[in-house]
DSSP file (Angstrom, degrees, kcal/mol; ACC not computed):
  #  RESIDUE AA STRUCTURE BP1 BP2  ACC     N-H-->O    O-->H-N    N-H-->O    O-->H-N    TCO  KAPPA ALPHA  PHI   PSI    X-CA   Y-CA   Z-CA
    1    1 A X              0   0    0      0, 0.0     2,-0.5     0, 0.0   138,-0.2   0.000 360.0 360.0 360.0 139.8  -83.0   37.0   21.2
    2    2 A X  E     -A  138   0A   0    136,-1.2   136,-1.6     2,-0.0     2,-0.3  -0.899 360.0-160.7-111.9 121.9  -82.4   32.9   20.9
    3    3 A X  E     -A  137   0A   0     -2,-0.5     2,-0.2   134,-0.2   134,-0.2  -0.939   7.5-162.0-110.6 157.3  -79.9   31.6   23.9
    4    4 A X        -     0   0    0    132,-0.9     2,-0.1    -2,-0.3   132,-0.1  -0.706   2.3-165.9-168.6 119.5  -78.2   28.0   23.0
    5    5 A X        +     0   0    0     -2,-0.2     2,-0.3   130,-0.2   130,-0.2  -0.566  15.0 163.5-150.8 118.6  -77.0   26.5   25.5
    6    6 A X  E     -B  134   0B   0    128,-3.2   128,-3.3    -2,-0.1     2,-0.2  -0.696  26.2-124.8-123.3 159.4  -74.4   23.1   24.9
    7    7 A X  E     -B  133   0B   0     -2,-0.3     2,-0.4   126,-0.2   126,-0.2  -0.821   6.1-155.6 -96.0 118.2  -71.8   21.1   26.8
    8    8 A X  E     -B  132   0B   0    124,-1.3   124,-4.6    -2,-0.2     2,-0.4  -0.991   8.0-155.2 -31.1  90.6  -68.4   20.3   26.1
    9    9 A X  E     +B  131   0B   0     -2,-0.4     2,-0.4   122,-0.2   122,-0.2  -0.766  21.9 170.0-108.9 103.2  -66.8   16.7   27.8
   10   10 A X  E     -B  130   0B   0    120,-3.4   120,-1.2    -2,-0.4     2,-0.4  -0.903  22.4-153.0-101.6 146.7  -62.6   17.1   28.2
   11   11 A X  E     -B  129   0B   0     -2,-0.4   118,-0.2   118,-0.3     2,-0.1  -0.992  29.3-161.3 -90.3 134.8  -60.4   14.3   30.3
   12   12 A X        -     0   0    0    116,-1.9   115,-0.1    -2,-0.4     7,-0.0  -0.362  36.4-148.6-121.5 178.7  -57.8   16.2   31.3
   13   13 A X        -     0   0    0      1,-0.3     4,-0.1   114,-0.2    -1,-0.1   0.207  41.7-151.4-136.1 -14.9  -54.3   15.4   32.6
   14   14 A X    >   +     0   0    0      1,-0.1     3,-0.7   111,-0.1    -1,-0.3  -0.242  55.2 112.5  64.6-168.4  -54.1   18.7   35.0
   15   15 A X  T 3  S-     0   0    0    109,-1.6   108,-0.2     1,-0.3   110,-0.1   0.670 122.2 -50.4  86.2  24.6  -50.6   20.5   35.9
   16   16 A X  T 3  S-     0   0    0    106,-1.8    -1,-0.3   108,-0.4   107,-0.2   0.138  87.9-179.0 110.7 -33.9  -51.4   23.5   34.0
   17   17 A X    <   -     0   0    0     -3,-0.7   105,-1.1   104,-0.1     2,-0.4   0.167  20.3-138.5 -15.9 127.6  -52.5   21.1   30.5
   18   18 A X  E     -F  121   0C   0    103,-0.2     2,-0.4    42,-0.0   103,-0.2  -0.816  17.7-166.6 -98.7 115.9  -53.7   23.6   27.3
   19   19 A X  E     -F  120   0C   0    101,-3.9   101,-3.3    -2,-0.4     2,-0.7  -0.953  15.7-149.7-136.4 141.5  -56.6   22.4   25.4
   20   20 A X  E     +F  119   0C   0     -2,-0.4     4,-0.3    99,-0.2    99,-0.3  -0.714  30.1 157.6 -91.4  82.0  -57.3   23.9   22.3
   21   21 A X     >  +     0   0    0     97,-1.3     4,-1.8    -2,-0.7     5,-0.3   0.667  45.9 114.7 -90.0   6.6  -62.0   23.8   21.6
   22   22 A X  H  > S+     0   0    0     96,-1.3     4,-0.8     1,-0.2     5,-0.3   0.771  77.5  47.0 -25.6 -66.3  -61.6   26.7   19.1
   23   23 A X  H >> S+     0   0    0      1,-0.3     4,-1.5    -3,-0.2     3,-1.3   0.908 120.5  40.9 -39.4 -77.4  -62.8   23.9   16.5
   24   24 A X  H 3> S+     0   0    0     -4,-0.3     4,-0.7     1,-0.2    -1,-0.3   0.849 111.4  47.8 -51.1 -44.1  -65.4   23.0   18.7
   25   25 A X  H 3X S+     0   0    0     -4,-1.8     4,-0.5     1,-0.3    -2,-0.2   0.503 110.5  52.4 -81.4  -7.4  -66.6   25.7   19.9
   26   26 A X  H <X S+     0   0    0     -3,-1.3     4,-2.3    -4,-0.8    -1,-0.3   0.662 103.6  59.6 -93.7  -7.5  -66.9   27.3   16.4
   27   27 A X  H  < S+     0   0    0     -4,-1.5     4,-0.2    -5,-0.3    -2,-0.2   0.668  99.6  62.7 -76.5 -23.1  -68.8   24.3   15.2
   28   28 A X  H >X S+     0   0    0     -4,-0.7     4,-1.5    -5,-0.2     3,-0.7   0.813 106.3  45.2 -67.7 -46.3  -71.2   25.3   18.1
   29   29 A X  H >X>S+     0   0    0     -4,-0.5     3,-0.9     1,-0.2     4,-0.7   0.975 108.8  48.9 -71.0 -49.4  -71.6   28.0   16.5
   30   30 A X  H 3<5S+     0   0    0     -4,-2.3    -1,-0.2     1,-0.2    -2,-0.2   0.575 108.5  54.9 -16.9 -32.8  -72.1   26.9   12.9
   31   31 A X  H <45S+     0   0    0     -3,-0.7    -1,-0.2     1,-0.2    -2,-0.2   0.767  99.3  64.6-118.6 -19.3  -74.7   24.2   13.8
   32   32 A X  H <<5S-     0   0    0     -4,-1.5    -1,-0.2    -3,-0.9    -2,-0.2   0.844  87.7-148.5 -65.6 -22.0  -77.1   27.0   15.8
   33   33 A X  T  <5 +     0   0    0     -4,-0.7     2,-0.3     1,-0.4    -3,-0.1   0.828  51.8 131.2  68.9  35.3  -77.9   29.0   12.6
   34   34 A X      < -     0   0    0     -5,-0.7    -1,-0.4     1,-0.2     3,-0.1  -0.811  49.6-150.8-120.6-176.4  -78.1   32.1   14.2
   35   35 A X        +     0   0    0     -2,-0.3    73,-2.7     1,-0.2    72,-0.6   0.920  67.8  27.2-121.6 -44.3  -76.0   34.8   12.4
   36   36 A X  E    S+C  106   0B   0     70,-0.3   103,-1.8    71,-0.2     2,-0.3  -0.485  74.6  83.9-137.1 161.5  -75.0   37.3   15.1
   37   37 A X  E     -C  105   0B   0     68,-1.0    68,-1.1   101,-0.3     2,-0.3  -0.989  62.9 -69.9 139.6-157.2  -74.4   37.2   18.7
   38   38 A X  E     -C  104   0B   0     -2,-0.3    99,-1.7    66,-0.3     2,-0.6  -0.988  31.0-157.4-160.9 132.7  -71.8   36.5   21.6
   39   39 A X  E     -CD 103 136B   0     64,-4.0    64,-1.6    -2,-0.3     2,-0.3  -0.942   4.3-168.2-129.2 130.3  -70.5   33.2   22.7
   40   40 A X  E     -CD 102 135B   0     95,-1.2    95,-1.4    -2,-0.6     2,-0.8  -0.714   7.5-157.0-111.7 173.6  -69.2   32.6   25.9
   41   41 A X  E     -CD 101 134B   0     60,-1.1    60,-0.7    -2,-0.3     2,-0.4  -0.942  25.0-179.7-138.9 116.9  -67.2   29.5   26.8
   42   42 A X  E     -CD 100 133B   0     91,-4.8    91,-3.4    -2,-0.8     2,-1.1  -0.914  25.4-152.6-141.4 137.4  -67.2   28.7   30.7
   43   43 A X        -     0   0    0     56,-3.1     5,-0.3    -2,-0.4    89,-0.1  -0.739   9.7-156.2-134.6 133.5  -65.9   26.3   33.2
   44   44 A X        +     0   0    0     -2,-1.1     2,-0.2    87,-0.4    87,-0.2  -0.063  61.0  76.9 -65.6 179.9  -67.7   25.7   36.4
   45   45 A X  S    S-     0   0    0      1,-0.1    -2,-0.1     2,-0.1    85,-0.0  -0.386  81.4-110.5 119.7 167.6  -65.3   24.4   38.9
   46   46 A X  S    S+     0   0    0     -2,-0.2    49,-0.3     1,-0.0    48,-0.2   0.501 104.4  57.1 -90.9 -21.2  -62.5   26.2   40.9
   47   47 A X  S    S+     0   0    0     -3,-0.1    76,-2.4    47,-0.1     2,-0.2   0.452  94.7  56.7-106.8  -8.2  -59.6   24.8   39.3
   48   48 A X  E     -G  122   0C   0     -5,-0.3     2,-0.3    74,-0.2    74,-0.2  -0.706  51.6-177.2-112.1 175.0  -59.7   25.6   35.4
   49   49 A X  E     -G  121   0C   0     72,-1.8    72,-2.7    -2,-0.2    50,-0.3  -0.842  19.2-137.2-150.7-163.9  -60.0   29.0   33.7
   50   50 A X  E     +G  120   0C   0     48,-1.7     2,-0.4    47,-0.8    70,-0.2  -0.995  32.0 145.8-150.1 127.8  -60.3   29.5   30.0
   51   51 A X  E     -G  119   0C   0     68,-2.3    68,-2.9    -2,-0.2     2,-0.5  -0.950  41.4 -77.6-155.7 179.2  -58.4   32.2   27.6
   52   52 A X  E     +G  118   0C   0     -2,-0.4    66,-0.2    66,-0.2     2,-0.2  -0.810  43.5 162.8 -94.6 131.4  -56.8   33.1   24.0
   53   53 A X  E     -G  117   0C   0     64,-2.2    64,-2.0    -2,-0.5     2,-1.0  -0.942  54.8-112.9-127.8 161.7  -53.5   32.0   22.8
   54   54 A X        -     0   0    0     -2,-0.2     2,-1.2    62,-0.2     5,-0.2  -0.917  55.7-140.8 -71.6 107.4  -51.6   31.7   19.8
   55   55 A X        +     0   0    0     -2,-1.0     2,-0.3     4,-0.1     3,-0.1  -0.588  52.4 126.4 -64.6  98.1  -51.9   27.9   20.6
   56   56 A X    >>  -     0   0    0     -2,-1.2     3,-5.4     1,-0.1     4,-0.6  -0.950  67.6-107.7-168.5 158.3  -48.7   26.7   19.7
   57   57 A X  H 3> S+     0   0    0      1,-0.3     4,-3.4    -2,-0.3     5,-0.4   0.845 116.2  50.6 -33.4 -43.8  -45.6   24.5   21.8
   58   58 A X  H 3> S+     0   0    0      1,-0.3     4,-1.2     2,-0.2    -1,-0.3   0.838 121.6  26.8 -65.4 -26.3  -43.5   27.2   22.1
   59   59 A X  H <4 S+     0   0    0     -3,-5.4     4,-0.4     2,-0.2     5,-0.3   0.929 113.8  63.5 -87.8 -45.9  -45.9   29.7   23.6
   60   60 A X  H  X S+     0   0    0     -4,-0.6     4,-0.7     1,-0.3     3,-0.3   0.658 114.4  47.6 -81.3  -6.6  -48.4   26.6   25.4
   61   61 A X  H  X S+     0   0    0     -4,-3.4     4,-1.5    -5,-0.4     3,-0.4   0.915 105.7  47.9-100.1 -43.6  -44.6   26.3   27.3
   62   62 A X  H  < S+     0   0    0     -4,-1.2    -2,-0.2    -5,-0.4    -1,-0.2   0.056 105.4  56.4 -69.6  30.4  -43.9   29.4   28.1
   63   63 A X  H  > S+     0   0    0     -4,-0.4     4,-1.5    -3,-0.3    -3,-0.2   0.423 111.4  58.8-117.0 -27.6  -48.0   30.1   29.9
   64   64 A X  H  X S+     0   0    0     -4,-0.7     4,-1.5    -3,-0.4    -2,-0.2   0.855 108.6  34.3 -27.2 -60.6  -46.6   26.8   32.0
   65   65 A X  H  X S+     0   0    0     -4,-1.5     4,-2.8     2,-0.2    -3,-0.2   0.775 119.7  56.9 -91.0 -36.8  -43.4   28.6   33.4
   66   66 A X  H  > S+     0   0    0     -5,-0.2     4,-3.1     2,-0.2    -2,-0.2   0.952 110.7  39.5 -13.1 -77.6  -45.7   31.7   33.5
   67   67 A X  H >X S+     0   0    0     -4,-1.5     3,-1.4     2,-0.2     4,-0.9   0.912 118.4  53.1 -50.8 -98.5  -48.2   29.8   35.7
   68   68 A X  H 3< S+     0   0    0     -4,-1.5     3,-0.5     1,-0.3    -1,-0.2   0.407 111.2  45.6  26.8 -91.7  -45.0   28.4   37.5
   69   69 A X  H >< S+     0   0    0     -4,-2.8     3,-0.6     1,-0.2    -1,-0.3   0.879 117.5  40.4 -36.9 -72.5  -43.6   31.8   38.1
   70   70 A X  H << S+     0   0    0     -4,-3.1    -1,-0.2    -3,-1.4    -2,-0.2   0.608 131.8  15.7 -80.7  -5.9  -46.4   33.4   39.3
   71   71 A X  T 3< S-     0   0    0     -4,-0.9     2,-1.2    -3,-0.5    -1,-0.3  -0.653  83.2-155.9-153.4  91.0  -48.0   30.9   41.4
   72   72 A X    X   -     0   0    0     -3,-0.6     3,-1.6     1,-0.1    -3,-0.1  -0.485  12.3-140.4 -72.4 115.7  -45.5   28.5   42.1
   73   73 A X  T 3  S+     0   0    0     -2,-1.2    -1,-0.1     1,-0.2    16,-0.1   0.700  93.4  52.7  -9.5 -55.9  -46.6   24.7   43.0
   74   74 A X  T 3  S+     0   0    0     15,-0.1     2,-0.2     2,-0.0    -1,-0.2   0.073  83.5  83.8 -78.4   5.3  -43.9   24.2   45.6
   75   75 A X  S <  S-     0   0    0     -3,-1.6     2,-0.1     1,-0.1    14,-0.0  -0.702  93.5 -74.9-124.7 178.4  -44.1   26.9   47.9
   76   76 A X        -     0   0    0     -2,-0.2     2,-0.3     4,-0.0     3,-0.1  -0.499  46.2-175.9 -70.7 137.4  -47.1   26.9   51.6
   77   77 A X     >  -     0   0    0      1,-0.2     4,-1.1    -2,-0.1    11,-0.2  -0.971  23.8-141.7-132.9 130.3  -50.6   27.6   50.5
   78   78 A X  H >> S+     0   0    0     -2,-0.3     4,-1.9     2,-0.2     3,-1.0   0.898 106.1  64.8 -33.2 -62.1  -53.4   27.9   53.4
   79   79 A X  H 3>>S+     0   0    0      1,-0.2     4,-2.4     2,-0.2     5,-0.5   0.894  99.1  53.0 -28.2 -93.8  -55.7   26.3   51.3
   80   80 A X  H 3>5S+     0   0    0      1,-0.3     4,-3.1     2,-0.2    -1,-0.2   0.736 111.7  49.4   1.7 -54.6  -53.1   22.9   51.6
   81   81 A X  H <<5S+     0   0    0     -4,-1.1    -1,-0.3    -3,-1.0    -2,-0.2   0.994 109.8  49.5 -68.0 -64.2  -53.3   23.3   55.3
   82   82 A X  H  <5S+     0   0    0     -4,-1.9    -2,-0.2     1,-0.2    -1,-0.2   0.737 134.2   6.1 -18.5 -61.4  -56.8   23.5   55.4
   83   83 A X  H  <5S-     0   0    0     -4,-2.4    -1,-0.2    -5,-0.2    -3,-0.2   0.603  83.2-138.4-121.9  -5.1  -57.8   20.8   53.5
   84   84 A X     << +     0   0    0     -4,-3.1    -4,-0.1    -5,-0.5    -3,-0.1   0.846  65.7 122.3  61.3  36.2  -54.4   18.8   52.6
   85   85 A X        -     0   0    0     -6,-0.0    40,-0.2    -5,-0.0    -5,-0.1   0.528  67.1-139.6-108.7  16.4  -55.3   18.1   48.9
   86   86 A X  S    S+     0   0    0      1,-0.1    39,-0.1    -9,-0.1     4,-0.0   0.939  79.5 105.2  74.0  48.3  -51.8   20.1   47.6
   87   87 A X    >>  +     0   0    0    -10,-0.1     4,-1.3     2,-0.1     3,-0.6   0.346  37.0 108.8-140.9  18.8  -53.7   21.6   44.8
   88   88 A X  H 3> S+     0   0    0      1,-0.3     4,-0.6     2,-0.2    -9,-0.1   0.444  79.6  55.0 -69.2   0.1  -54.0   25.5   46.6
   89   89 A X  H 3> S+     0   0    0      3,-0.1     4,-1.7     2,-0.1    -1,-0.3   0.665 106.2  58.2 -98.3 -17.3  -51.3   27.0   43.8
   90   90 A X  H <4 S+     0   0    0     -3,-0.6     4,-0.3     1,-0.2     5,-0.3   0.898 107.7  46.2 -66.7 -21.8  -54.4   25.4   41.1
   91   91 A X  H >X S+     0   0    0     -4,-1.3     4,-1.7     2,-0.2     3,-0.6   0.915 116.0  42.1 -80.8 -28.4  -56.9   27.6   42.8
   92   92 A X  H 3X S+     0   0    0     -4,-0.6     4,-1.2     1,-0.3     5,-0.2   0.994 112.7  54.4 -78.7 -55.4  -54.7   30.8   42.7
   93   93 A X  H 3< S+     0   0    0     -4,-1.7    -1,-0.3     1,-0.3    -2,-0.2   0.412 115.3  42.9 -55.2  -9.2  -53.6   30.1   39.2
   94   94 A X  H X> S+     0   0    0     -3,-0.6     3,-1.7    -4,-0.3     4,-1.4   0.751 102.9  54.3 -84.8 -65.1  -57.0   29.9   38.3
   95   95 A X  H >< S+     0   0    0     -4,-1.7     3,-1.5    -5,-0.3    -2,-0.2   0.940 110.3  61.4 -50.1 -42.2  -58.9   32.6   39.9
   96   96 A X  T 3< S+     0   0    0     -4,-1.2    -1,-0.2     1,-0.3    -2,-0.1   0.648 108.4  35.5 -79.7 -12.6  -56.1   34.6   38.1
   97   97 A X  T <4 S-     0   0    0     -3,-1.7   -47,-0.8    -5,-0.2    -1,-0.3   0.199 112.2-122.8-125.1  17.8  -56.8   33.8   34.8
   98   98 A X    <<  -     0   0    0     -3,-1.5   -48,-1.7    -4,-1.4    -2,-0.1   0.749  11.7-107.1  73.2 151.3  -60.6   33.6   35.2
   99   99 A X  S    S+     0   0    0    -50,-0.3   -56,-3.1    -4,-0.1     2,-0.3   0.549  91.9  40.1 -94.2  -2.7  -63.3   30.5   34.4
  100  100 A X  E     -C   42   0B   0    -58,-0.2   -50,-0.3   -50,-0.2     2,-0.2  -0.923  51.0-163.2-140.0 165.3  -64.7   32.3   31.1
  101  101 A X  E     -C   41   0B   0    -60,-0.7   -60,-1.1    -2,-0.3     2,-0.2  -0.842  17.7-137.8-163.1 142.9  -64.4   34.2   28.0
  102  102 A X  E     -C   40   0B   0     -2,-0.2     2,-0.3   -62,-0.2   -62,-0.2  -0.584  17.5-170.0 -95.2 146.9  -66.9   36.2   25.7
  103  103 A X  E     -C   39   0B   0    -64,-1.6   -64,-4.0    -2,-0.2     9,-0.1  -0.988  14.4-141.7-125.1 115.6  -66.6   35.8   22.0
  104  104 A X  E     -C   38   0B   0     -2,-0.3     7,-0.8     7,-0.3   -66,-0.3  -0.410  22.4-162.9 -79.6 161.3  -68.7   38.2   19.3
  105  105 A X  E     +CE  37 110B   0    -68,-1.1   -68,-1.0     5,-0.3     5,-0.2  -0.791  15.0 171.9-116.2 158.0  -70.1   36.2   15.9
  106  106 A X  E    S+C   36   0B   0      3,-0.9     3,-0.4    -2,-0.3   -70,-0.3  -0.792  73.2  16.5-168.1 117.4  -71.2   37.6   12.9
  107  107 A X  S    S-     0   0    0    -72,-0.6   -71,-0.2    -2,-0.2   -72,-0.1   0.743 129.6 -69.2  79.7  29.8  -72.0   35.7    9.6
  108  108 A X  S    S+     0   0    0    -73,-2.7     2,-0.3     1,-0.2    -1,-0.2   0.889 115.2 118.1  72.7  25.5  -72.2   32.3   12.0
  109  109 A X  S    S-     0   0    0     -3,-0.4    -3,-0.9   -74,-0.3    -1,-0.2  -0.937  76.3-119.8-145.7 109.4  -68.4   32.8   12.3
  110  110 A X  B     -E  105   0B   0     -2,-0.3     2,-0.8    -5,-0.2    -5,-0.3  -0.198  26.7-133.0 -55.6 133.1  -66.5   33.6   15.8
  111  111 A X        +     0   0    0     -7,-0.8     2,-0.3    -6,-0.1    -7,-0.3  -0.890  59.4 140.7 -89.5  78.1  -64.8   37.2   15.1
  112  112 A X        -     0   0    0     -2,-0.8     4,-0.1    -9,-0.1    -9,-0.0  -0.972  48.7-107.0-128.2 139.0  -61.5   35.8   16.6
  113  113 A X    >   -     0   0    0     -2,-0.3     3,-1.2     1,-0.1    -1,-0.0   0.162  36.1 -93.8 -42.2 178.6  -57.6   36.8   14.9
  114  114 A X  T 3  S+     0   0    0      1,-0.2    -1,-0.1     3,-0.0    -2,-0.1   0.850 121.2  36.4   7.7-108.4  -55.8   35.0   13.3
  115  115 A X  T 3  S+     0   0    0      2,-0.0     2,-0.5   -61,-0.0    -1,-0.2  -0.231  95.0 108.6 -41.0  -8.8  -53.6   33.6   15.6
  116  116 A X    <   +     0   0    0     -3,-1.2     2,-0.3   -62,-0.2   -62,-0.2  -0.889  35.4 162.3-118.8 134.7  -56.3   33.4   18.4
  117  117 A X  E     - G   0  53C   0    -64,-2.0   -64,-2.2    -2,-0.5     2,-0.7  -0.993  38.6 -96.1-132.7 148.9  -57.8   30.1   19.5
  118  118 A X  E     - G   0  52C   0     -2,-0.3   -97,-1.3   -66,-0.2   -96,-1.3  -0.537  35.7-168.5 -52.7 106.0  -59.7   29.1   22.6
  119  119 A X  E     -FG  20  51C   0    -68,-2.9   -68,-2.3    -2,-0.7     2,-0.3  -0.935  21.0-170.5 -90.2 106.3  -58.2   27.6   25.3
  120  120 A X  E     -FG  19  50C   0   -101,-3.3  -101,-3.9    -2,-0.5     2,-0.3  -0.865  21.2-165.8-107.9 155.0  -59.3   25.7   28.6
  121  121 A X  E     -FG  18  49C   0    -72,-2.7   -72,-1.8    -2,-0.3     2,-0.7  -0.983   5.3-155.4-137.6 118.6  -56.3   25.3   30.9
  122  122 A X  E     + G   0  48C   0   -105,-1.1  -106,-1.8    -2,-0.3   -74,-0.2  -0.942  17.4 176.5 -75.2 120.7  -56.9   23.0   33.5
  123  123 A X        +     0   0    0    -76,-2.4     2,-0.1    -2,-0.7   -30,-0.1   0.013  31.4 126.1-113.9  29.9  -54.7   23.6   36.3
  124  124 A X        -     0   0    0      2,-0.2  -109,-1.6   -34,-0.1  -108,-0.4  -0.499  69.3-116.8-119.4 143.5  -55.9   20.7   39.3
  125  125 A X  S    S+     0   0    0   -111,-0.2     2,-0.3   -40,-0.2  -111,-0.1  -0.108  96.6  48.2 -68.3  26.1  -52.9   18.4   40.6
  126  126 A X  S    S-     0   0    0    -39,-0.0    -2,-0.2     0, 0.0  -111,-0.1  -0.924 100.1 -92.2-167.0 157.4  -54.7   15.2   39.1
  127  127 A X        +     0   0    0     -2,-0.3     2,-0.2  -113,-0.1  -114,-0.2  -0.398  50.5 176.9 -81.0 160.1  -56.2   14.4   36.0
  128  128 A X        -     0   0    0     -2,-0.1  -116,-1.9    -4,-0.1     2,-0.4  -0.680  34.5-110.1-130.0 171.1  -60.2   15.2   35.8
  129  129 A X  E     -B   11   0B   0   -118,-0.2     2,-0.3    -2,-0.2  -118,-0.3  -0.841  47.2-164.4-101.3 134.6  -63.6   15.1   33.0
  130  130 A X  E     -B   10   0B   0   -120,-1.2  -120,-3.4    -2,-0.4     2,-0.6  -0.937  16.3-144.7-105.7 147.5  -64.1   18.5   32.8
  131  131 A X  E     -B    9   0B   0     -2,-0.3   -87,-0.4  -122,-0.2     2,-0.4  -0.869  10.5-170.1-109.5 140.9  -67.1   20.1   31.5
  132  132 A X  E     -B    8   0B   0   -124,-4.6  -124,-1.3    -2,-0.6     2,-0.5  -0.896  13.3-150.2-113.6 142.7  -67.0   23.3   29.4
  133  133 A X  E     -BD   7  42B   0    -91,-3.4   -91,-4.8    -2,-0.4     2,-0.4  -0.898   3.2-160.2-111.0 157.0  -70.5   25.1   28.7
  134  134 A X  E     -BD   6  41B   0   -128,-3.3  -128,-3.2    -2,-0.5     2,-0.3  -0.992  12.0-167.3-134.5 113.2  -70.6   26.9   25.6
  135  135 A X  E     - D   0  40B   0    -95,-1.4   -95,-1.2    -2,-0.4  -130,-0.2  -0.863   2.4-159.3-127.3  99.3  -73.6   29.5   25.8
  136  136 A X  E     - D   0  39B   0     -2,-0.3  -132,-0.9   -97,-0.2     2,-0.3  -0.476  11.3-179.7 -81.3 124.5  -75.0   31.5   22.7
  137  137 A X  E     +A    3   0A   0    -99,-1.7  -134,-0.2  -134,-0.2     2,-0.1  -0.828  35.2  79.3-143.5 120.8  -76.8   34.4   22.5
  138  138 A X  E      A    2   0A   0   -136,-1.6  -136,-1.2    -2,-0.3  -101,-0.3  -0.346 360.0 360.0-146.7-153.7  -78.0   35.9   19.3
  139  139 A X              0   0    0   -103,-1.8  -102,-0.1  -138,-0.2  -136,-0.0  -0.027 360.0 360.0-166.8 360.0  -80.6   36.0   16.4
């Protein structure tokens, strides 16, 4: 078994911001030449997570008012007190939607629908570089 393991460089705007690497991250796959396998797409940090969406306005605005809804910005978070950077609803909103996701390949081609693309969601009150690793393992 060959593990691959490459770097992804975003600047982000935070507040919940949708970025679409499907296109990168299948190009990662493309350029290892291995035929089969699993990719997973992860981002260290406490404040991003990573999932599938149909990326498109109307949904990438309603996973906003989602986020919103379920961990609203506006309301006391310990965290806050604790350390007074106002970014404790980015850590809950995170942890909830998780820092990774695994992807199968087959024929050097991401077994994803349609409709499904790759998403890192940074959710940190201030814009950031994030780094995504993208880690292959196959033959």
């Amino acid at each position: 078994m060959t593990v691959i393991t490459r770097r992804l460089t975003r600047k982000t705007r935070g507040h919940s911001q949708m970025l679409d690497i499907t296109t990168d991250v299948a190009g990662i796959v493309e350029l290892s030449g291995m035929d089969a396998g699993m990719v997973t797409v992860f981002i260290p940090g406490a404040t991003g997570g990573v999932t599938t969406i149909e990326y498109e306005s109307g949904l990438v605005s309603d996973m906003e008012r989602a986020f919103e809804t379920l961990a609203p910005e506006n309301i006391p978070y310990a965290h806050n007190e604790r350390w007074g950077d106002g970014n404790g609803h980015s850590h809950v909103r995170a942890a909830m939607l998780g820092p990774s996701l695994s992807v199968p390949f087959s024929g050097g081609q991401m077994i994803l629908g349609t409709w499904q693309q790759i998403v890192v969601v940074d959710f940190d009150n201030r814009p950031r570089r994030r780094e995504i690793v993208v880690q292959l393992m196959g033959e």
